[in-house]
C-alpha positions as CSV (number, residue, x, y, z in Angstrom):
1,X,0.0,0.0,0.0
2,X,1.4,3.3,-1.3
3,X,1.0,6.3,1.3
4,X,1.8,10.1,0.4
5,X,1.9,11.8,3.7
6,X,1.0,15.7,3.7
7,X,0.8,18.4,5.9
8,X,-2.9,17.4,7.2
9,X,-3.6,14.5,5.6
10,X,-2.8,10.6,4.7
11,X,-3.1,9.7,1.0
12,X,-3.7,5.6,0.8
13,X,-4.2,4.1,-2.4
14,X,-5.9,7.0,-3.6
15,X,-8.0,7.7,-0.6
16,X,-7.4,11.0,1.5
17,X,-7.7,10.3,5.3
18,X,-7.3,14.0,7.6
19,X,-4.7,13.5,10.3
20,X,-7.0,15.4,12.7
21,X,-10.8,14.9,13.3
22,X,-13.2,17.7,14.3
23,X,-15.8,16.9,17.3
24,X,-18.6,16.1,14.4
25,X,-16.1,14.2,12.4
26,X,-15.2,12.2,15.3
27,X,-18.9,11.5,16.4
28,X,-20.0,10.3,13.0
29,X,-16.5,8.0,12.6
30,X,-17.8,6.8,16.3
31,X,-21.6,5.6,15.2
32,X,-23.2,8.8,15.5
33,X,-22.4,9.1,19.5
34,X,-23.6,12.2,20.9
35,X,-21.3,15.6,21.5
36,X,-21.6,15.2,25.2
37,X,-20.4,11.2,25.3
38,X,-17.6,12.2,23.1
39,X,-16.2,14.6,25.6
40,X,-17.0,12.0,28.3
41,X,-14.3,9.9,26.5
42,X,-11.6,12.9,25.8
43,X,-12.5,14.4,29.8
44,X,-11.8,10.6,30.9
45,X,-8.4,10.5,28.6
46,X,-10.0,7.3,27.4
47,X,-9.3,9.8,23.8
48,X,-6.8,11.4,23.4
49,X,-7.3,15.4,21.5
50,X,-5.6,18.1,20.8
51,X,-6.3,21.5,21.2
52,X,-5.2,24.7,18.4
53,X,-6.8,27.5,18.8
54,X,-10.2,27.1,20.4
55,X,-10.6,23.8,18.5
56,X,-10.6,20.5,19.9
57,X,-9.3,18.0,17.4
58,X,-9.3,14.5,17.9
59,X,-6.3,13.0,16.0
60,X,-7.1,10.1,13.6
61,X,-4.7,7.4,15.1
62,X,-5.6,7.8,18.3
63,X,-9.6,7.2,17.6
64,X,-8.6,3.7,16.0
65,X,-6.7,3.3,18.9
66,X,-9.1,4.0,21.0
67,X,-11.8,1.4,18.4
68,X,-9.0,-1.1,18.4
69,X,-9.0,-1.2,22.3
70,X,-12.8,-1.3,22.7
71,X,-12.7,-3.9,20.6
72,X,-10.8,-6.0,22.3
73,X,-11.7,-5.6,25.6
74,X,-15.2,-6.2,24.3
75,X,-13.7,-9.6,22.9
76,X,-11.8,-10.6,25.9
């Protein structure tokens, strides 16, 4: 798998993935949770984000991280 690796995003195999997530990305990537569960999970550190400006950003590795370890704590 070929990757091209820009300033803000990951090009694989001719798809364009961002390196960071807004809030709303994040929610939809996570099953449509709600605004208020997805701060539960930054708040708790169970996500990591970043912050620039006055926008939260939720970086793309860490939320399929954070879906790899559900995942396997839900198949444990």
């Amino acid at each position: 798998m070929e990757e091209e690796k820009t300033e803000s995003t990951i090009k694989t195999s001719g798809a364009t993935t961002p390196l960071l997530l807004s809030v709303p990305e994040a929610r939809k990537k996570l099953g449509g949770i709600s605004k208020w569960s997805l701060y539960q999970l930054i708040n708790s550190r169970q996500l990591e984000s970043i912050r620039i400006g006055r926008r939260r950003l939720i970086p793309q590795i860490a939320l399929e991280s954070f879906i790899n370890q559900r995942s396997r704590e839900d198949n444990a």
